[in-house]
Every structure is written in C-alpha cells, then in structure tokens.
MOPAC internal coordinates of N, CA, C and O (Angstrom, degrees):
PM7 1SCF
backbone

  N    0.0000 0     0.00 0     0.00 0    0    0    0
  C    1.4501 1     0.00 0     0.00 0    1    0    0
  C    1.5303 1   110.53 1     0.00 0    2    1    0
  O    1.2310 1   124.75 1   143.30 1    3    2    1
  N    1.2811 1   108.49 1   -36.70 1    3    2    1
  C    1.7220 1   116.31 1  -175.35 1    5    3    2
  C    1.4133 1   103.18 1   -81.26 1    6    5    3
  O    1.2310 1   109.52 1  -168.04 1    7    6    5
  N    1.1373 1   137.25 1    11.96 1    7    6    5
  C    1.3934 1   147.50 1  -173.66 1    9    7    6
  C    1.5027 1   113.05 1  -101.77 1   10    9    7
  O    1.2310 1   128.17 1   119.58 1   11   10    9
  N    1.4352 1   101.88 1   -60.42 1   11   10    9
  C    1.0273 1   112.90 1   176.25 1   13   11   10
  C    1.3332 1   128.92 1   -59.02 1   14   13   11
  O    1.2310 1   121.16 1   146.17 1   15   14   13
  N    1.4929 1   115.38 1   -33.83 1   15   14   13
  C    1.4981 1   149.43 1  -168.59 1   17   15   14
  C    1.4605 1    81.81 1   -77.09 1   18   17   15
  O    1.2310 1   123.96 1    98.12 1   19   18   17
  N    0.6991 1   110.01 1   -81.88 1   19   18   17
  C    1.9467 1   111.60 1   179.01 1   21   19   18
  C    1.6450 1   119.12 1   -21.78 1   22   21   19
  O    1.2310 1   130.11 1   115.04 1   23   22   21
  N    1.3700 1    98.11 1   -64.96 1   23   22   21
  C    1.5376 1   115.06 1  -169.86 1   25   23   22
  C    1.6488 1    93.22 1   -61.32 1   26   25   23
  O    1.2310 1   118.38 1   113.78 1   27   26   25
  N    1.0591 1   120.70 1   -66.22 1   27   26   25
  C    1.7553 1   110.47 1  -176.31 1   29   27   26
  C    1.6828 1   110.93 1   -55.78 1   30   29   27
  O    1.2310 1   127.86 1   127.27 1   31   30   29
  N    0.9189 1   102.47 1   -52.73 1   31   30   29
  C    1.5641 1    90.15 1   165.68 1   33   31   30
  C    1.3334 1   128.02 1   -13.62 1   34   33   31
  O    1.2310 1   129.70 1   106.60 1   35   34   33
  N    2.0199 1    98.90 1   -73.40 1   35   34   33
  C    1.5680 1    99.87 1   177.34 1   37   35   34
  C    1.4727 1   118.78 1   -82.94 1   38   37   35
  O    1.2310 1   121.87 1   171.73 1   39   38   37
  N    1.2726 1   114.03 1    -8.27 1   39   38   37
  C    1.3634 1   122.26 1   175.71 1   41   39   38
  C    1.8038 1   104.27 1   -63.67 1   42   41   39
  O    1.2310 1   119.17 1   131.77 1   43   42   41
  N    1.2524 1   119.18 1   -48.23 1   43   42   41
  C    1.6557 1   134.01 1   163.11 1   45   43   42
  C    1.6866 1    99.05 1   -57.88 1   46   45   43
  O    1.2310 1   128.27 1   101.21 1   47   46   45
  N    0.7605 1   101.67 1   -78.79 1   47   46   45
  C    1.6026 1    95.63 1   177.42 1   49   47   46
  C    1.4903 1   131.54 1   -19.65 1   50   49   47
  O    1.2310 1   120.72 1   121.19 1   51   50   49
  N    1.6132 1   116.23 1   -58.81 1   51   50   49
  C    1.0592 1   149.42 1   162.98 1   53   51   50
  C    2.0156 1   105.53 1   -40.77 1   54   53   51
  O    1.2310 1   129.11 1   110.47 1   55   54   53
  N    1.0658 1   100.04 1   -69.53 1   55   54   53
  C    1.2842 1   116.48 1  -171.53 1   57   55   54
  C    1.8925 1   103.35 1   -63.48 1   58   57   55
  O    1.2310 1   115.14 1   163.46 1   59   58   57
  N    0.7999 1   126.83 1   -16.54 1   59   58   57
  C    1.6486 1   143.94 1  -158.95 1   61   59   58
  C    1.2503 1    81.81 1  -100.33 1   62   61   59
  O    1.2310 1   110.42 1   103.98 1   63   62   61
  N    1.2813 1   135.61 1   -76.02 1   63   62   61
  C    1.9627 1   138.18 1  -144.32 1   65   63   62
  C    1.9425 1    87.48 1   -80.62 1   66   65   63
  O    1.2310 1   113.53 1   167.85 1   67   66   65
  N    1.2312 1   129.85 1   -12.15 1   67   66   65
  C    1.1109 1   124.43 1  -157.25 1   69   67   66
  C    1.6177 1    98.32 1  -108.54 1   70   69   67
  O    1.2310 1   117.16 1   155.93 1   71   70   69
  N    1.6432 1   123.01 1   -24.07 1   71   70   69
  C    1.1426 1    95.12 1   171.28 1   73   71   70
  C    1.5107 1   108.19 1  -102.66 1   74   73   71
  O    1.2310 1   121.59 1   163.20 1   75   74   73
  N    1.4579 1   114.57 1   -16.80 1   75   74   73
  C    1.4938 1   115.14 1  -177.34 1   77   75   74
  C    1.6323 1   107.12 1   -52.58 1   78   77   75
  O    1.2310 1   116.14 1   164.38 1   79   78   77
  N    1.6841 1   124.93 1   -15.62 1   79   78   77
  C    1.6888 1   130.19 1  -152.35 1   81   79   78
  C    1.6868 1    83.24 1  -109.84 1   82   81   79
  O    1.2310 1   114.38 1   155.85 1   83   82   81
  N    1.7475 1   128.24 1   -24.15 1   83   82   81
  C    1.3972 1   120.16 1  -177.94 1   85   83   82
  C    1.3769 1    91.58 1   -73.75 1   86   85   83
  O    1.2310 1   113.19 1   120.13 1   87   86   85
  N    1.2654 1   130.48 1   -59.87 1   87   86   85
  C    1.5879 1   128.47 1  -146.72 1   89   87   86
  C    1.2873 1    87.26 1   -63.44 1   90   89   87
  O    1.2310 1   117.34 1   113.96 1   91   90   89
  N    1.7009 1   122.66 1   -66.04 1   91   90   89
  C    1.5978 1   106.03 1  -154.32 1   93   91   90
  C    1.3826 1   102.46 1   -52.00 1   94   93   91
  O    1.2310 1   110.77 1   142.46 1   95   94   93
  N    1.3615 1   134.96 1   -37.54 1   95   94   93
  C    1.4754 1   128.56 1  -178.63 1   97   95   94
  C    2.1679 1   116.23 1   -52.24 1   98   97   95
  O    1.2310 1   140.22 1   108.36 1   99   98   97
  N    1.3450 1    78.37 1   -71.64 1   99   98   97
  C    1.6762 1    69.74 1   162.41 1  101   99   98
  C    1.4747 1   127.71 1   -49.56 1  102  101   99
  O    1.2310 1   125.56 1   121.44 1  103  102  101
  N    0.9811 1   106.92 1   -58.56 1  103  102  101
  C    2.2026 1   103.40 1   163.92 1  105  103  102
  C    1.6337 1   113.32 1   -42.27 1  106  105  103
  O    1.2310 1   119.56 1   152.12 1  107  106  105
  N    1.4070 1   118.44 1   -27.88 1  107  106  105
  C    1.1351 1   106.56 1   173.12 1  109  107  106
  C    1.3916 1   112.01 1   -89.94 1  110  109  107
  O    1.2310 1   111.89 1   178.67 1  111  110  109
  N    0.9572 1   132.89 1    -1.33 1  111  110  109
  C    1.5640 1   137.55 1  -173.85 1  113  111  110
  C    1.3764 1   117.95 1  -110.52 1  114  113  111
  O    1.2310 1   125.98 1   168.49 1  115  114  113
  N    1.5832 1   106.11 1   -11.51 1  115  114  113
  C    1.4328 1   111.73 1   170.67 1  117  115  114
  C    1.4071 1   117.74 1   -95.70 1  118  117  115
  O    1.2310 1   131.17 1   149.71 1  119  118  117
  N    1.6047 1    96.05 1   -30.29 1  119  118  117
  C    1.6107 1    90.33 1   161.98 1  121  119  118
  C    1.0505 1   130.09 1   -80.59 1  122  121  119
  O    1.2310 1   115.57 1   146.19 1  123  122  121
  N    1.6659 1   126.01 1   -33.81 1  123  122  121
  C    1.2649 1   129.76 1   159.16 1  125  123  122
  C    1.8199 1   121.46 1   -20.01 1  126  125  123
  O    1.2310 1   132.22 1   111.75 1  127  126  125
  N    1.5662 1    94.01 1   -68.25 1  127  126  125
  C    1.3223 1   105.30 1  -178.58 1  129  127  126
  C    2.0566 1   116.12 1   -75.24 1  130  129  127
  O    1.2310 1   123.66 1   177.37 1  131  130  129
  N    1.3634 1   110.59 1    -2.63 1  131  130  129
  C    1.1024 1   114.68 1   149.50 1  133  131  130
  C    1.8161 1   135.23 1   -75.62 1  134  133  131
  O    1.2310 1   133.98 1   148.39 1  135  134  133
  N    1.3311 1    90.57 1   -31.61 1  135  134  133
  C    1.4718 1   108.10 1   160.40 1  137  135  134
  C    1.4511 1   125.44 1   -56.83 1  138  137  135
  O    1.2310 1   128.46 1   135.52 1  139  138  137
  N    1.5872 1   101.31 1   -44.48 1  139  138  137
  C    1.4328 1   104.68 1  -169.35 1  141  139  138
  C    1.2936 1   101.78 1   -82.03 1  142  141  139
  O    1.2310 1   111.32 1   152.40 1  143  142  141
  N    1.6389 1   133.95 1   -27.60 1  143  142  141
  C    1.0901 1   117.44 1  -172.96 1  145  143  142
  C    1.8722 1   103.74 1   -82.64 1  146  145  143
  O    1.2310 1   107.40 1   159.39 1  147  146  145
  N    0.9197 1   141.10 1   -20.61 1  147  146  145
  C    1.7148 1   155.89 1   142.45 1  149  147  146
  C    1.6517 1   101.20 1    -5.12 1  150  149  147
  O    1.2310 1   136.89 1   117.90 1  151  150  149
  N    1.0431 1    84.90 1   -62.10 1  151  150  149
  C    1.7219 1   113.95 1  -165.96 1  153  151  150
  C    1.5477 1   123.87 1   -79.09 1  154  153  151
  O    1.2310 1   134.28 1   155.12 1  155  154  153
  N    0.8456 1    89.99 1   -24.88 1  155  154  153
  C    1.7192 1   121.13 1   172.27 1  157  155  154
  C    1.6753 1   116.90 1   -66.16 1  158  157  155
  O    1.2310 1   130.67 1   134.91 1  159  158  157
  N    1.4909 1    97.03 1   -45.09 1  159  158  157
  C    1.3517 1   129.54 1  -146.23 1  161  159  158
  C    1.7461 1    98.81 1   -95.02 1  162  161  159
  O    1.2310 1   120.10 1   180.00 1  163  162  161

C-alpha cells in the first residue's frame, strides 16, 4: 500500500514540474512573438 502511495506521489509530482516547464515555455513564446510584432509595428 505504501508503495503505491509513493509511486503516485512522484508520478503527480512528475507531471506537476512538467507542466509548470510547458507554461513557462509557452509564456515565453507568447511574448517573444509579441515582441516581434512591437517591432514590426
């Protein structure tokens, strides 16, 4: 039982650091391409 409890844990864990590293990526890519249109402009 304490195994399992464990394994989801980092399995949650895992999945947590993995989308918090998508968003900041997309935030950087939305501003990026907000920049370029700035600049454009």
């Amino acid at each position: 039982m304490f195994r399992k409890v464990v394994t989801i844990m980092i399995i949650g864990a895992s999945v947590a650091v993995t989308a918090c590293n998508t968003v900041r990526g997309t935030a950087k890519d939305l501003n990026s391409a907000a920049n370029a249109v700035d600049n454009a402009t």
